[in-house]
VOGU-3710 file (C-alpha; in Angstrom, 3 decimals, decimal comma):
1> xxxxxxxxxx> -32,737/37,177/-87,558  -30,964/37,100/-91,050  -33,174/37,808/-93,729  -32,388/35,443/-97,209  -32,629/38,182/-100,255  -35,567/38,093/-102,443  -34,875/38,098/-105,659  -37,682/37,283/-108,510  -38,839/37,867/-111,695  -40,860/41,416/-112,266
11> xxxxxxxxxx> -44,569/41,228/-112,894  -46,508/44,241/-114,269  -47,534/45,247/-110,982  -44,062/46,517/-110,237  -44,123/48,454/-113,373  -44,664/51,932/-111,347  -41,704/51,225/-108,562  -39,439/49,683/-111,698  -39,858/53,313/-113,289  -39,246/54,932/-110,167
21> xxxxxxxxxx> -35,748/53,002/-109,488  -34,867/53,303/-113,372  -35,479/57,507/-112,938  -33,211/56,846/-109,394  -30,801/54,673/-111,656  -30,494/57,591/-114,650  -29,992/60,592/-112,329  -27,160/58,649/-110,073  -25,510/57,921/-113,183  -26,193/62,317/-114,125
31> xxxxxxxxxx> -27,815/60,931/-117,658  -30,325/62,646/-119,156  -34,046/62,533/-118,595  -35,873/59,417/-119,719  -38,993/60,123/-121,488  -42,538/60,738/-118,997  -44,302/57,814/-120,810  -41,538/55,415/-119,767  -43,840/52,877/-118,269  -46,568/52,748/-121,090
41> xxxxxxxxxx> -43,160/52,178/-123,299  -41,758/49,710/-121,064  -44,373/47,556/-120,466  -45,395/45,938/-123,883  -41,747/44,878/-124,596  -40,667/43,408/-120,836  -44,573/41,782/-120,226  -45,118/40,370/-124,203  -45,823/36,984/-124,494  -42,350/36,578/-126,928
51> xxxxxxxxxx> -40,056/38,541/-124,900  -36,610/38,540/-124,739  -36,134/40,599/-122,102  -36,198/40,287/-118,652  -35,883/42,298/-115,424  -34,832/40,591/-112,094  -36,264/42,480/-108,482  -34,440/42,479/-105,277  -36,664/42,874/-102,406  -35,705/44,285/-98,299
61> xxxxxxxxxx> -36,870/42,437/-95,780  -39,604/44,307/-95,562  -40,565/43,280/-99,184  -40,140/46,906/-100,464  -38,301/46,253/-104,227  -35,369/47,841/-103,735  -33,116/47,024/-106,837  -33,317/45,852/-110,079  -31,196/43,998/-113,109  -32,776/44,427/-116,579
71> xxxxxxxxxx> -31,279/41,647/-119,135  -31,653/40,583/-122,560  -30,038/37,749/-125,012  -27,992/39,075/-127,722  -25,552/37,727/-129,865  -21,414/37,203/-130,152  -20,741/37,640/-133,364  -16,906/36,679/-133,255  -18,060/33,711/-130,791  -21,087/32,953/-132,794
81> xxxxxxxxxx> -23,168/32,582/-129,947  -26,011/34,282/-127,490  -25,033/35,583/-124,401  -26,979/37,658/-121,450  -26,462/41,288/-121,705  -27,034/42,752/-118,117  -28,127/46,437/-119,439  -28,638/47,749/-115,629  -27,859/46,419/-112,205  -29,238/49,206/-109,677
91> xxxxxxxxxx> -29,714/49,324/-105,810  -31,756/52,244/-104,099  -28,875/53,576/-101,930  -30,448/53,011/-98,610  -30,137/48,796/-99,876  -26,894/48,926/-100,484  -24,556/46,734/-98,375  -27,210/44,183/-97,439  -26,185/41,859/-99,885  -29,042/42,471/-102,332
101> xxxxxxxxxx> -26,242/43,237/-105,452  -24,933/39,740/-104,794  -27,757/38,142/-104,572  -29,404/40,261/-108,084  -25,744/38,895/-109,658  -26,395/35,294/-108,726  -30,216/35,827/-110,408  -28,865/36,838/-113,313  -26,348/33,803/-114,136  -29,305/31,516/-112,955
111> xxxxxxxxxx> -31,485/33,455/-115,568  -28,210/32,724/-117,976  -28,070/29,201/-117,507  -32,013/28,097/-117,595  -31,661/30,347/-120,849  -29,166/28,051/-122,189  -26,347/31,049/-122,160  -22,957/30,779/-120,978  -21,911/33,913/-120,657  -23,594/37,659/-119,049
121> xxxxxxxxxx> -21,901/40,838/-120,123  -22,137/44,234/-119,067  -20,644/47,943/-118,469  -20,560/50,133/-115,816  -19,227/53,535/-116,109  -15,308/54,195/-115,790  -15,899/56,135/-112,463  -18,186/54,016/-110,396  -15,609/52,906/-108,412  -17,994/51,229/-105,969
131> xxxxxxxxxx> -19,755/48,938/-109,158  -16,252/48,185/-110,215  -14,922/46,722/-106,777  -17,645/44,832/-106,244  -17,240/42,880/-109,823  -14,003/42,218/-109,327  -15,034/40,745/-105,943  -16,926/38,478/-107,944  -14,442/36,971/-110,094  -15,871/39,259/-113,391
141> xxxxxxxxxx> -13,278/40,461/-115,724  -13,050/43,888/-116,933  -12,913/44,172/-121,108  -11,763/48,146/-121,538  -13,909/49,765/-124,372  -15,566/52,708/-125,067  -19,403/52,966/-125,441  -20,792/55,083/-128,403  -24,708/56,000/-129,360  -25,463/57,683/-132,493
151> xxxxxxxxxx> -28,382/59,021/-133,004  -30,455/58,199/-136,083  -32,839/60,768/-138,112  -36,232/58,428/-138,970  -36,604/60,884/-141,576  -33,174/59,291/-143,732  -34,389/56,122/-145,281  -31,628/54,108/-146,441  -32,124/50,945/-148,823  -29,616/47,589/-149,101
161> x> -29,377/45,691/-152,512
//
């Protein structure tokens, strides 16, 4: 029997396996360690009230949350306009191939368009040759940039006129 992805909204229940597939997430990607009170970090900004931030779950058929795509609105300056940044799109590796990315994907332009947005955005790292097959398979067009964090001292306090 062919099982019809689940894909919902996450709830602060799955807080604990969110964390676990973000820490799965940072070392496939060989980033650095995210901080040990991620979830007591996480949780006030994704569960507020006034979020604007929003985490879609894929579930196997046996209902064990197996992916996730975390999102949030942000704005187009030269277009003016919001637009849904996808910030991560991750599948545990044994979920992979079952059609769960596809179906995460199609969550996240649904989110897009009862959000008003007509546009999602995202990155995925220049050697993930797997991520970058499979959005080209779905029509997404690649915008070639290069992705820079700065660090910034709390200690410098800087004023504007």
């Amino acid at each position: 029997m062919e099982h019809t992805p689940v894909i919902r909204r996450a709830r602060v229940g799955d807080l604990p396996r969110l964390v676990e597939l973000i820490h799965e997430h940072v070392a496939y990607e060989k980033s650095a360690p995210r901080p040990a009170d991620l979830a007591s970090r996480l949780g006030p900004r994704l569960f507020a009230e006034d979020s604007r931030l929003w985490v879609l779950l894929a579930e196997t058929s046996d209902g064990v949350v197996a992916g996730y795509a975390a999102c949030s609105a942000e704005f187009a300056f030269w277009d003016a306009r919001d637009y849904l940044h996808m910030d991560c799109l991750y599948l545990a590796a044994a979920a992979r191939g079952q059609g769960l990315g596809a179906a995460l994907m199609d969550g996240v332009t649904q989110l897009a368009r009862e959000l008003g947005l007509e546009q999602v955005q995202w990155q995925t790292p220049d050697w993930n040759e797997g991520a970058i097959r499979f959005y080209d398979r779905l029509g997404a067009a690649a915008h070639p940039k290069f992705r820079y964090a700065l660090p910034v001292a709390r200690s410098a306090a800087t004023s504007f006129p």
